[in-house]
TORKOL-4160 file (C-alpha; in steps of 0.2 Angstrom, whole numbers, padded with zeros to 4 digits, m for minus):
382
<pt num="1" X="m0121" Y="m0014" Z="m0089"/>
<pt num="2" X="m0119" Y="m0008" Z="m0071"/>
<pt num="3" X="m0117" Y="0015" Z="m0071"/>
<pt num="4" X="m0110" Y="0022" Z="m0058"/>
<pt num="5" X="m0103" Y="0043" Z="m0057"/>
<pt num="6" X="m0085" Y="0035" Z="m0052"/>
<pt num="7" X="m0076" Y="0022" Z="m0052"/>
<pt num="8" X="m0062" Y="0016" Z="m0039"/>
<pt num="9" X="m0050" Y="0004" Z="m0047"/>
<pt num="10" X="m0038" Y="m0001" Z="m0032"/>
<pt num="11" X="m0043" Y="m0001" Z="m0013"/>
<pt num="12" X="m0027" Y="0003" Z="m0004"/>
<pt num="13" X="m0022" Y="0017" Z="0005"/>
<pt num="14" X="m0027" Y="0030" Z="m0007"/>
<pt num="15" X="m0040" Y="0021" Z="m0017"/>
<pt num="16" X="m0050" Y="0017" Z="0001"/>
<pt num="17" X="m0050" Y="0035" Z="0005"/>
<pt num="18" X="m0055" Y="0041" Z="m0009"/>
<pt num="19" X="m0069" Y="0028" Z="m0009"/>
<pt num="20" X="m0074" Y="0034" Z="0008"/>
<pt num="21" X="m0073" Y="0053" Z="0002"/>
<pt num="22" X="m0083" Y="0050" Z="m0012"/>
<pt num="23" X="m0095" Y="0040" Z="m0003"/>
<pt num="24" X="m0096" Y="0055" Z="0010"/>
<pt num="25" X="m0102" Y="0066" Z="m0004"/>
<pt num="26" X="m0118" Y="0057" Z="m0007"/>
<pt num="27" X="m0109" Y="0051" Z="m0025"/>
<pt num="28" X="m0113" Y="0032" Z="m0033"/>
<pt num="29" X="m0096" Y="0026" Z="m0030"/>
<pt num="30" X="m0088" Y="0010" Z="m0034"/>
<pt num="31" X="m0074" Y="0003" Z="m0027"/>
<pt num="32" X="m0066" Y="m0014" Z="m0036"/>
<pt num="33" X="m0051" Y="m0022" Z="m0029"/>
<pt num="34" X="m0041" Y="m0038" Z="m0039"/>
<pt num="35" X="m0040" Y="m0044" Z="m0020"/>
<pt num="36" X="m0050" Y="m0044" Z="m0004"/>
<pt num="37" X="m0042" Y="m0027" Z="0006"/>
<pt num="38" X="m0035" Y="m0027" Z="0016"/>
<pt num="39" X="m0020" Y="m0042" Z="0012"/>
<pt num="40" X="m0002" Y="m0044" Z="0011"/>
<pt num="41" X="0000" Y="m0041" Z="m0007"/>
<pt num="42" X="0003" Y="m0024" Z="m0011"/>
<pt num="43" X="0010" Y="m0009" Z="m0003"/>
<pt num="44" X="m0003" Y="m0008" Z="0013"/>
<pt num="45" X="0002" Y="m0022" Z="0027"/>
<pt num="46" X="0015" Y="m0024" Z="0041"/>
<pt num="47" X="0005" Y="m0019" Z="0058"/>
<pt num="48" X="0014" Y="0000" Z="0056"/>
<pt num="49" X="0018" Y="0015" Z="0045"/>
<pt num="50" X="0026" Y="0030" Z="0052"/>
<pt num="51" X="0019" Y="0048" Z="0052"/>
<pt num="52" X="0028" Y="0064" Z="0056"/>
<pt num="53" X="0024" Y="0080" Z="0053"/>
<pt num="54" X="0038" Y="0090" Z="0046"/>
<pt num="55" X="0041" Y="0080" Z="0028"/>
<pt num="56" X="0058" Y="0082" Z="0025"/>
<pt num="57" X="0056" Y="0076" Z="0006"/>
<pt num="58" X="0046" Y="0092" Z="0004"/>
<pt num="59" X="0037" Y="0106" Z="0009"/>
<pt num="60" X="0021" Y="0103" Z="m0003"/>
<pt num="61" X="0017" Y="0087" Z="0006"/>
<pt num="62" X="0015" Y="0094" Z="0026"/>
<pt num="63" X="m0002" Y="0103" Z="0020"/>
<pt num="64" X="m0006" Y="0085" Z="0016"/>
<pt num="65" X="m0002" Y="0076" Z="0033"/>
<pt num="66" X="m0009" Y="0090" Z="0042"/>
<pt num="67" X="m0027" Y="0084" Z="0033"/>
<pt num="68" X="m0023" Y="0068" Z="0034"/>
<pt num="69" X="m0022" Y="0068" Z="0054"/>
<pt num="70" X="m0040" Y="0077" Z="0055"/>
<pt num="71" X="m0048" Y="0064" Z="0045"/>
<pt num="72" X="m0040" Y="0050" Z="0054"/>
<pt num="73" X="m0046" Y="0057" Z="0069"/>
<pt num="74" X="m0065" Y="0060" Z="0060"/>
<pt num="75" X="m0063" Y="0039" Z="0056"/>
<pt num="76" X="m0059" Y="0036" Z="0074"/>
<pt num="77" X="m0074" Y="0047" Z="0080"/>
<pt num="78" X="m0085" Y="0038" Z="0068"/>
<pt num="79" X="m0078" Y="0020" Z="0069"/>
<pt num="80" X="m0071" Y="0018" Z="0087"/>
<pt num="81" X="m0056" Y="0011" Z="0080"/>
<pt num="82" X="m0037" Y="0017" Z="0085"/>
<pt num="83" X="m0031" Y="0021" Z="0070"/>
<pt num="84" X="m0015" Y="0035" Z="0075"/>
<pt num="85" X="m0004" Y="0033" Z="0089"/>
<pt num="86" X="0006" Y="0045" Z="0093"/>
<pt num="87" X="0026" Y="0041" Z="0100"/>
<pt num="88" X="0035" Y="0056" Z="0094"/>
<pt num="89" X="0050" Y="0053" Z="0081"/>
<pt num="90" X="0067" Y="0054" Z="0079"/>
<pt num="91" X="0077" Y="0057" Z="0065"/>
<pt num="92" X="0096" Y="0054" Z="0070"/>
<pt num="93" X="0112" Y="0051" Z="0057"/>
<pt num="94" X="0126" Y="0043" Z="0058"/>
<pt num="95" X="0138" Y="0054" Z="0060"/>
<pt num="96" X="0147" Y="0051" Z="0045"/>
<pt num="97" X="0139" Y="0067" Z="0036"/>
<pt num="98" X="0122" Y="0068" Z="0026"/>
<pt num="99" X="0106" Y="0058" Z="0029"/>
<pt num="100" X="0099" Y="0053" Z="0013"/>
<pt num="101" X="0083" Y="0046" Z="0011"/>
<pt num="102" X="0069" Y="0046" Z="m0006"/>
<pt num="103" X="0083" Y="0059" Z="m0012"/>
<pt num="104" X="0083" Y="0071" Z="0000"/>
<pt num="105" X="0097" Y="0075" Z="0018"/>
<pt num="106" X="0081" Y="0071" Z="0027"/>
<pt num="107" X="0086" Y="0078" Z="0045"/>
<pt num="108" X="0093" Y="0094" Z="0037"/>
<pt num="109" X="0074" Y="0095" Z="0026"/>
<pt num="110" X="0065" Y="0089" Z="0042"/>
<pt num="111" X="0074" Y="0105" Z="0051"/>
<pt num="112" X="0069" Y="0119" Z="0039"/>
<pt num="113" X="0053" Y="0115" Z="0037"/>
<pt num="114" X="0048" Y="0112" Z="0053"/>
<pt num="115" X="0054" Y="0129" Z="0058"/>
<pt num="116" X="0045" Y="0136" Z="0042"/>
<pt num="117" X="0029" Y="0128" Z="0047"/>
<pt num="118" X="0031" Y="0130" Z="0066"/>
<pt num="119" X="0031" Y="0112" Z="0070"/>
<pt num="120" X="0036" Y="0107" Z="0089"/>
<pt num="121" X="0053" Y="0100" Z="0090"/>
<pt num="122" X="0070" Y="0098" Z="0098"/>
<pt num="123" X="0090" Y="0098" Z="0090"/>
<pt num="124" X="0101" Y="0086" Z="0099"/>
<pt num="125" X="0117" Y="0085" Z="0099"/>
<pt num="126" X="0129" Y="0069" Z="0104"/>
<pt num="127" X="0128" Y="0071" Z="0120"/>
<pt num="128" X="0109" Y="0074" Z="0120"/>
<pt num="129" X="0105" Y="0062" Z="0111"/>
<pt num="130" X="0113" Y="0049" Z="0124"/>
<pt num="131" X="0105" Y="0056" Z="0139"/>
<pt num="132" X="0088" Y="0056" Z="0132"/>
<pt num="133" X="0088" Y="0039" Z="0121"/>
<pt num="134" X="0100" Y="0028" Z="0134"/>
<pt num="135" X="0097" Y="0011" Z="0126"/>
<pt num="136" X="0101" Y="0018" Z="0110"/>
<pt num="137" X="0121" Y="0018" Z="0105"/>
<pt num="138" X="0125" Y="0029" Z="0093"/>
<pt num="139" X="0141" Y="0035" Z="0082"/>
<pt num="140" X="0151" Y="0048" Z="0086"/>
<pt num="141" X="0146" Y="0066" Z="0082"/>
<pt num="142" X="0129" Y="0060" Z="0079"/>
<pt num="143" X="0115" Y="0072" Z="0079"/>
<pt num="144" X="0096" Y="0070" Z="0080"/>
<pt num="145" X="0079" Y="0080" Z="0077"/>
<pt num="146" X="0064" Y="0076" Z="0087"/>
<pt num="147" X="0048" Y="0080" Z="0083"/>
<pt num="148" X="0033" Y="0076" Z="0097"/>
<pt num="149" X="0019" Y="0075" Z="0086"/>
<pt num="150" X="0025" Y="0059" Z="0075"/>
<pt num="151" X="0019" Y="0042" Z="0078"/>
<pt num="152" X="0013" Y="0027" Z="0069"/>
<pt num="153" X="m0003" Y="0021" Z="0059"/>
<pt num="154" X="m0011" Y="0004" Z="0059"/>
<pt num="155" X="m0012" Y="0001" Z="0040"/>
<pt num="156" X="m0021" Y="m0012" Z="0040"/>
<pt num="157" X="m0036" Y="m0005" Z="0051"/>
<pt num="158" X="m0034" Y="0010" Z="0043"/>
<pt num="159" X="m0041" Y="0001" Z="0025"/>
<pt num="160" X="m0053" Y="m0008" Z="0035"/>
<pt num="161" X="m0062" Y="0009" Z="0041"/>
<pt num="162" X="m0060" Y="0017" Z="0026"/>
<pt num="163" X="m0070" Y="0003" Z="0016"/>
<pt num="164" X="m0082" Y="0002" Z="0032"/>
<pt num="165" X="m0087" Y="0020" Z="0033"/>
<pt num="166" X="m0086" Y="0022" Z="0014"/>
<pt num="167" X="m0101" Y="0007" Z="0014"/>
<pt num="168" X="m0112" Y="0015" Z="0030"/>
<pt num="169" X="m0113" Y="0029" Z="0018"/>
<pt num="170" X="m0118" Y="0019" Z="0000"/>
<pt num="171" X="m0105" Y="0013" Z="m0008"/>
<pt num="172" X="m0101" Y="m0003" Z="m0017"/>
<pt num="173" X="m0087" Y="m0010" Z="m0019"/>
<pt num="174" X="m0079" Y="m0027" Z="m0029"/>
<pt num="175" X="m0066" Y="m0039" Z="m0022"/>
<pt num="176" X="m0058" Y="m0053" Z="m0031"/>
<pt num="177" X="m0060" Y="m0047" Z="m0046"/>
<pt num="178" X="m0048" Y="m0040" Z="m0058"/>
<pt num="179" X="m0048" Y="m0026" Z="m0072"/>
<pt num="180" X="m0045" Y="m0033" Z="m0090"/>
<pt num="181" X="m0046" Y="m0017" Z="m0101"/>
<pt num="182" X="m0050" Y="0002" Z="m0097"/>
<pt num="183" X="m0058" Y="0009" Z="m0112"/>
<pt num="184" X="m0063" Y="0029" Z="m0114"/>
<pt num="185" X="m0076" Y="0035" Z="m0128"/>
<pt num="186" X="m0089" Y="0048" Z="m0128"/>
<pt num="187" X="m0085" Y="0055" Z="m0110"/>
<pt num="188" X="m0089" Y="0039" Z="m0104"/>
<pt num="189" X="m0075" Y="0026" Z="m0095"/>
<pt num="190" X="m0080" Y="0008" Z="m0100"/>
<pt num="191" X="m0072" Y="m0006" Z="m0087"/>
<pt num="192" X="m0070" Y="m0024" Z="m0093"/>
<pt num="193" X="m0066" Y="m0034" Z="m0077"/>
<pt num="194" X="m0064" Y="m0054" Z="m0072"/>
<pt num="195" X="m0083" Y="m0053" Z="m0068"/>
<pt num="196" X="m0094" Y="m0039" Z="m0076"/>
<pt num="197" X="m0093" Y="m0024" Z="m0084"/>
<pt num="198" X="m0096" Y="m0007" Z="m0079"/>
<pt num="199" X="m0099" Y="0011" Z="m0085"/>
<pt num="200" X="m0093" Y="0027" Z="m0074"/>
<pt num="201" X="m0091" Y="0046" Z="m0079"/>
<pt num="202" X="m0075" Y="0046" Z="m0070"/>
<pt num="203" X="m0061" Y="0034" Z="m0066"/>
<pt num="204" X="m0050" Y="0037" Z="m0050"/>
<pt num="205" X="m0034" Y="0025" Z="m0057"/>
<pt num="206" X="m0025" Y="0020" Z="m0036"/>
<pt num="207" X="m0018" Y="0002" Z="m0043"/>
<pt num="208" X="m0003" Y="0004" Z="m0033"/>
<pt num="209" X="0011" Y="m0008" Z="m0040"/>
<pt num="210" X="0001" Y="m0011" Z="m0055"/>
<pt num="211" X="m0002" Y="0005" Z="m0060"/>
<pt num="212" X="0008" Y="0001" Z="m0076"/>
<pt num="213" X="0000" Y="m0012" Z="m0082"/>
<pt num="214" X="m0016" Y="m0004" Z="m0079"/>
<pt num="215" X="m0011" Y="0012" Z="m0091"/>
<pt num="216" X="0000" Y="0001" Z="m0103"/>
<pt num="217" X="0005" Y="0012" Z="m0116"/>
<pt num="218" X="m0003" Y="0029" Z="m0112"/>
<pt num="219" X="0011" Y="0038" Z="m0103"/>
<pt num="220" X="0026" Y="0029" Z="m0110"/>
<pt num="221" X="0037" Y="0039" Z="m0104"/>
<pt num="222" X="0033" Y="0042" Z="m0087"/>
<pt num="223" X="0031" Y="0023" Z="m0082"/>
<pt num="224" X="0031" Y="0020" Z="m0063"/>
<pt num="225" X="0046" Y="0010" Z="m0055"/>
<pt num="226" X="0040" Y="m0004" Z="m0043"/>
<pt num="227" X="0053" Y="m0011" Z="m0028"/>
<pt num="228" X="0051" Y="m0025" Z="m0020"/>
<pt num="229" X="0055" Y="m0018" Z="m0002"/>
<pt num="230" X="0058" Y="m0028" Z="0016"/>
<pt num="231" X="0053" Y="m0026" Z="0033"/>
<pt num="232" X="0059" Y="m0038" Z="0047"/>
<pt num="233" X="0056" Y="m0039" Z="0065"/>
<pt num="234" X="0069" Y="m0040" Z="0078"/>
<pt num="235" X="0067" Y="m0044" Z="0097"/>
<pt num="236" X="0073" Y="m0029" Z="0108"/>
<pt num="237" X="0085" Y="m0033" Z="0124"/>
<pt num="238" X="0080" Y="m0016" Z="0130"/>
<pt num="239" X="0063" Y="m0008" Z="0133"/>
<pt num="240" X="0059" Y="m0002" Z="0114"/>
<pt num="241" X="0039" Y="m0003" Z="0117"/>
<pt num="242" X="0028" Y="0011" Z="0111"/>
<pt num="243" X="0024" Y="0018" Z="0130"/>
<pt num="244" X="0040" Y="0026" Z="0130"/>
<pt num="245" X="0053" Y="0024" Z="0111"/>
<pt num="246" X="0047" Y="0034" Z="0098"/>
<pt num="247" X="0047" Y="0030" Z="0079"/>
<pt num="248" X="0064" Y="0032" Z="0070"/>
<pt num="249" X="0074" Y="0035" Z="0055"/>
<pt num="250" X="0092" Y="0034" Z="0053"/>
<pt num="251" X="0098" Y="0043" Z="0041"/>
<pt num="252" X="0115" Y="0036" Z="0036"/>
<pt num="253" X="0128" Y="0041" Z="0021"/>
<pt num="254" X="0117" Y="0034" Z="0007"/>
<pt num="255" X="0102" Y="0023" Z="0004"/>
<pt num="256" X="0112" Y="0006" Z="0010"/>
<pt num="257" X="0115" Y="0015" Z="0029"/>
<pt num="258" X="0097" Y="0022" Z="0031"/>
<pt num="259" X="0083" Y="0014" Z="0039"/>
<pt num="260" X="0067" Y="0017" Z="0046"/>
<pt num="261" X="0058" Y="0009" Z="0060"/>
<pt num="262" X="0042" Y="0006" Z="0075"/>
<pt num="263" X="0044" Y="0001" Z="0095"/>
<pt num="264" X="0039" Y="m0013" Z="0098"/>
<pt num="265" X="0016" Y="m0012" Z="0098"/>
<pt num="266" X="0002" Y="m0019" Z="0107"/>
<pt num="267" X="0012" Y="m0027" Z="0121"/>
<pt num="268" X="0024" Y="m0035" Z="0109"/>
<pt num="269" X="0045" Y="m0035" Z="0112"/>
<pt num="270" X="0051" Y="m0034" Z="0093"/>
<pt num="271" X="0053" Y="m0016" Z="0086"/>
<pt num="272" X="0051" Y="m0017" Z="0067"/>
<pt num="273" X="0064" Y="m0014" Z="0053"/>
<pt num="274" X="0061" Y="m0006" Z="0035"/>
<pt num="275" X="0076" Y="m0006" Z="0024"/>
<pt num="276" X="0075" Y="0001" Z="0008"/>
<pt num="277" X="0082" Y="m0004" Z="m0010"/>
<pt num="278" X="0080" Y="0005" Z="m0027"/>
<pt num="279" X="0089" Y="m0004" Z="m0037"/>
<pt num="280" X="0081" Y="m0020" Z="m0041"/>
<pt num="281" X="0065" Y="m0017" Z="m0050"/>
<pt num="282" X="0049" Y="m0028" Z="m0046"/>
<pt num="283" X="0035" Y="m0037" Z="m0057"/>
<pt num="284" X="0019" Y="m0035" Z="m0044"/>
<pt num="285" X="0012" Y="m0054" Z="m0053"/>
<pt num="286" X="0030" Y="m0061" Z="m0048"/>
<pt num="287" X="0036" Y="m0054" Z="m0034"/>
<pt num="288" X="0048" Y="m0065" Z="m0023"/>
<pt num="289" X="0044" Y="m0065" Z="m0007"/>
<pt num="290" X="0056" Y="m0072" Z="0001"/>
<pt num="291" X="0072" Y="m0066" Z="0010"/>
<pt num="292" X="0089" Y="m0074" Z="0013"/>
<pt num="293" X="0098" Y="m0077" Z="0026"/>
<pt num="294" X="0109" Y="m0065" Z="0019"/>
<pt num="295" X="0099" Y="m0050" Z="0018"/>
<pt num="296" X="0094" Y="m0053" Z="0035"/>
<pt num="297" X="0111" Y="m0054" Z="0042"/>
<pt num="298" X="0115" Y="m0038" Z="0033"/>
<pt num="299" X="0099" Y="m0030" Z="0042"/>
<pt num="300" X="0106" Y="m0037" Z="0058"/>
<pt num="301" X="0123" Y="m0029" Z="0056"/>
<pt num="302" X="0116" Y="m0012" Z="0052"/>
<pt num="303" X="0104" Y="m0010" Z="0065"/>
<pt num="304" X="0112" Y="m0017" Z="0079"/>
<pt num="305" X="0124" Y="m0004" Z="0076"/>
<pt num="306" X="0111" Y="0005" Z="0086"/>
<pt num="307" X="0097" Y="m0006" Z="0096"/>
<pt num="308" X="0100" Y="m0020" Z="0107"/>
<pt num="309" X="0094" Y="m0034" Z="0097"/>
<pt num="310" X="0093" Y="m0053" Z="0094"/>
<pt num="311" X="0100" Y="m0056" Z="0080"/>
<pt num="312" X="0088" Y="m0069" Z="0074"/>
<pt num="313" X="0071" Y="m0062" Z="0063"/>
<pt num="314" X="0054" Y="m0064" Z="0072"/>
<pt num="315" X="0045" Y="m0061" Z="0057"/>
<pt num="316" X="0049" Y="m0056" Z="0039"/>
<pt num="317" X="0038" Y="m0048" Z="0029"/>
<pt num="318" X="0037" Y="m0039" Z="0010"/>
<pt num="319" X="0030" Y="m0026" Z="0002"/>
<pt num="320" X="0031" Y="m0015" Z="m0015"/>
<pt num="321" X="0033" Y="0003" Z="m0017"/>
<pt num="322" X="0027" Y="0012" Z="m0032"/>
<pt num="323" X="0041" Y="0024" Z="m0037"/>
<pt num="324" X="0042" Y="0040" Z="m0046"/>
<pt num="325" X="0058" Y="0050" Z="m0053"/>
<pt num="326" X="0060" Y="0061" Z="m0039"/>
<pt num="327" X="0053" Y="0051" Z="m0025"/>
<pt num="328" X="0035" Y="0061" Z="m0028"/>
<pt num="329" X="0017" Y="0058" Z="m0030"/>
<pt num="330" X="0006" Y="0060" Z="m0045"/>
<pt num="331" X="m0012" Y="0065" Z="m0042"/>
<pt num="332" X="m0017" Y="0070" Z="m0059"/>
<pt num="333" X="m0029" Y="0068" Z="m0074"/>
<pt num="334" X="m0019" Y="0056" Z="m0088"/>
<pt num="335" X="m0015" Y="0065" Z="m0103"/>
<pt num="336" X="m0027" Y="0068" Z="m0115"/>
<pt num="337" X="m0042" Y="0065" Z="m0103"/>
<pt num="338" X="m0054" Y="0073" Z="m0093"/>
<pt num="339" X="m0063" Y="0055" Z="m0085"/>
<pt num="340" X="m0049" Y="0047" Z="m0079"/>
<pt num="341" X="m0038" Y="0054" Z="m0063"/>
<pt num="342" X="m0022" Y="0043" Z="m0059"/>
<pt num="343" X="m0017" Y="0043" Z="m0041"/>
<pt num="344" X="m0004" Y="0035" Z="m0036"/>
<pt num="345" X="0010" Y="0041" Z="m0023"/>
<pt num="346" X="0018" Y="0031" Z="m0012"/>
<pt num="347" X="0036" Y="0032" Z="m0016"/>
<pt num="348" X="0039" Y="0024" Z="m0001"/>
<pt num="349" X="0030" Y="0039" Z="0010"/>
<pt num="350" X="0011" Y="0041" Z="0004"/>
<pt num="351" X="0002" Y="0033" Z="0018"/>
<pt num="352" X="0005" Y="0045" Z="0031"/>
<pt num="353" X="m0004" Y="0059" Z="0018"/>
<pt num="354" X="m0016" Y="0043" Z="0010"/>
<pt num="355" X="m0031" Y="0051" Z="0021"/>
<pt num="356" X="m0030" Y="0067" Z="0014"/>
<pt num="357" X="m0023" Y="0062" Z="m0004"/>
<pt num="358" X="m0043" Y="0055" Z="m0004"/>
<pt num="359" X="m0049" Y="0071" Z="m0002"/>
<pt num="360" X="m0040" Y="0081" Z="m0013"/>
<pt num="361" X="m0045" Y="0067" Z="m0027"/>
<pt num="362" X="m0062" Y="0067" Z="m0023"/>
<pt num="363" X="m0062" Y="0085" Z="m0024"/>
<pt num="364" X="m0051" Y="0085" Z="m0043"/>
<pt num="365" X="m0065" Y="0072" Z="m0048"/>
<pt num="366" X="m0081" Y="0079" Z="m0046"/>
<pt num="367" X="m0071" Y="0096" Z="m0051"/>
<pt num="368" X="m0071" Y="0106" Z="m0034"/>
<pt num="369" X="m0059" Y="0117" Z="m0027"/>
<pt num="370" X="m0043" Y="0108" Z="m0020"/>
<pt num="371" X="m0037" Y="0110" Z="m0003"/>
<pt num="372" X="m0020" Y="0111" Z="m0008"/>
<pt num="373" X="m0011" Y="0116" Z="m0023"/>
<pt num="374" X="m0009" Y="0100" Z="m0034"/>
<pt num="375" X="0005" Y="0108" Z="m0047"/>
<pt num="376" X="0020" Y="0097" Z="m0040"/>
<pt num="377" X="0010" Y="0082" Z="m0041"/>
<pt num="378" X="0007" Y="0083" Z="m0062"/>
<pt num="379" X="0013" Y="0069" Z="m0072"/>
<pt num="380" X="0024" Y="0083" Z="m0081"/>
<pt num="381" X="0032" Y="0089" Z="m0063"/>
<pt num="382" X="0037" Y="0071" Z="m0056"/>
């Protein structure tokens, strides 16, 4: 049987980092992957995800993103690949009043803590908010935050130099292969996969969407939620590139008014779409990945309230966000055990921390010090 210190299971946006962390610290580190990383399957894909600075869903997570942002920058040193862009952001409502998104009034959130944490930003009013986005419409009595240091992430690249820097430094890693049982005796972790078997001291749990079937019955009671989420490209009729539009949100009256979106990148003309749905739960073996033309009229009507647009897709896309309660992360041991460390945000707004969320679990595996307190991201806090 194959030993190894730790174990990866899952080589997404957390489980690549944390490979690459734990390579970094001269530890024999295997990473093992039901697929070939990066793909279209999981949570990972689609060209873009947004980053911003001021987390609106809560204050714990900026000391996160501020890490995050220094070790893409280390990757891109090391690699000589682009892996942030930065656009600036914009938050903007509706209007109508509130701007919910993952549970919070996310421009109201974005606000505070930007001025707790001194983050560089502007208020816009209505009127502002024409003159300085002029190929934008929006509703009466709208108002808007930007912040400067937001932008947007190549996800897929991201993966990609994560697994690359985390092999330069010595570690394994398995793809194609799947996990069949997890089992934990003597201090040891025991891993019965599609191919072989493996023995590690520690077991770093980032499945993702199958986080659930991975723990089965071992926290019953705090299962994850899996959505099946969609994003669609639209071809602008105005000049939405990433030279000069920023990243956005709009933050309508509820969930069905929000979305969030990109410029259009690397010389294309169709901004991207992500519109978000908590309602309709998701088995990540049978996921339907197909949309209607329904759904994609809805999108349409929604965000043409604001964007020039044609109103035929360019590309459609899914993906699945692994859900919480509260919209928060969990980066903690599983109860009862010492060996095995289960991380697995998203939410639908890990990947902008995913860099950081590697550091903090490599440091909680191999029992150092965290960079940040972990309390909110508990099993029993989320």
């Amino acid at each position: 049987m194959k030993t190894y210190d730790v174990i990866v299971a899952g080589l997404g946006a957390m489980g690549s980092a944390a490979l690459f962390q734990l390579a970094k610290s001269r530890v024999k580190v295997l990473g093992i992957d039901r697929f070939s990383p990066p793909h279209d399957l999981g949570s990972t894909h689609g060209e873009t995800r947004l980053t911003r600075l001021a987390i609106g869903e809560g204050e714990e997570f900026v000391p996160l993103v501020m890490r995050t942002n220094e070790v893409w920058r280390e990757l891109e040193e090391a690699s000589g690949n682009k892996l942030l862009t930065t656009t600036g952001g914009l938050i903007f409502t509706s209007g109508e009043g509130g701007s919910v998104l993952h549970g919070s009034d996310i421009l109201a959130d974005t606000i505070r803590i930007a001025r707790n944490f001194g983050i560089k930003h502007d208020i816009l009013d209505h009127k502002e908010l024409e003159s300085r986005f002029h190929d934008l419409k929006f509703e009466p009595n709208s108002r808007g935050y930007y912040e400067y240091g937001s932008g947007y992430l190549n996800p897929e690249l991201c993966i990609e130099t994560n697994l690359g820097q985390a092999r330069v430094h010595g570690a394994e890693t398995a793809v194609n292969e799947r996990i069949i049982e997890i089992d934990e005796t003597d201090g040891k972790v025991e891993i019965i996969t599609s191919k072989d078997k493996y023995e590690c001291s520690r077991l770093l749990l980032s499945a993702g969407a199958w986080v659930n079937k991975l723990l089965g019955d071992r926290v019953p009671e705090k299962r994850f939620r899996i959505f099946r989420q969609v994003m669609i490209w639209f071809r602008g009729l105005s000049d939405y590139s990433d030279a000069s539009f920023p990243v956005f949100i709009k933050g309508g009256s509820d969930e069905h008014s929000s979305y969030y979106g990109f410029p259009a990148v690397e010389g294309s003309d169709a901004i991207k779409i992500g519109i978000e749905q908590f309602e309709t739960e998701s088995d990540p073996d049978a996921v339907d990945r197909s949309v209607s033309e329904t759904d994609t009229r809805k999108a349409f009507e929604l965000v043409s309230k604001n964007f020039n647009i044609e109103p035929d897709p360019v590309k459609i896309k899914t993906c699945l966000y692994t859900v919480t309660e509260d919209f928060g992360f969990v980066v903690d041991f599983l109860p009862g055990s010492a060996n095995i460390l289960v991380v697995s945000p998203c939410s639908g707004h890990g990947f902008k921390h995913s860099a950081g969320i590697g550091q903090l679990a490599k440091q909680m595996v191999l029992g150092e010090e965290p960079f940040t307190d972990v309390s909110r991201f508990r099993f029993e806090n989320s």
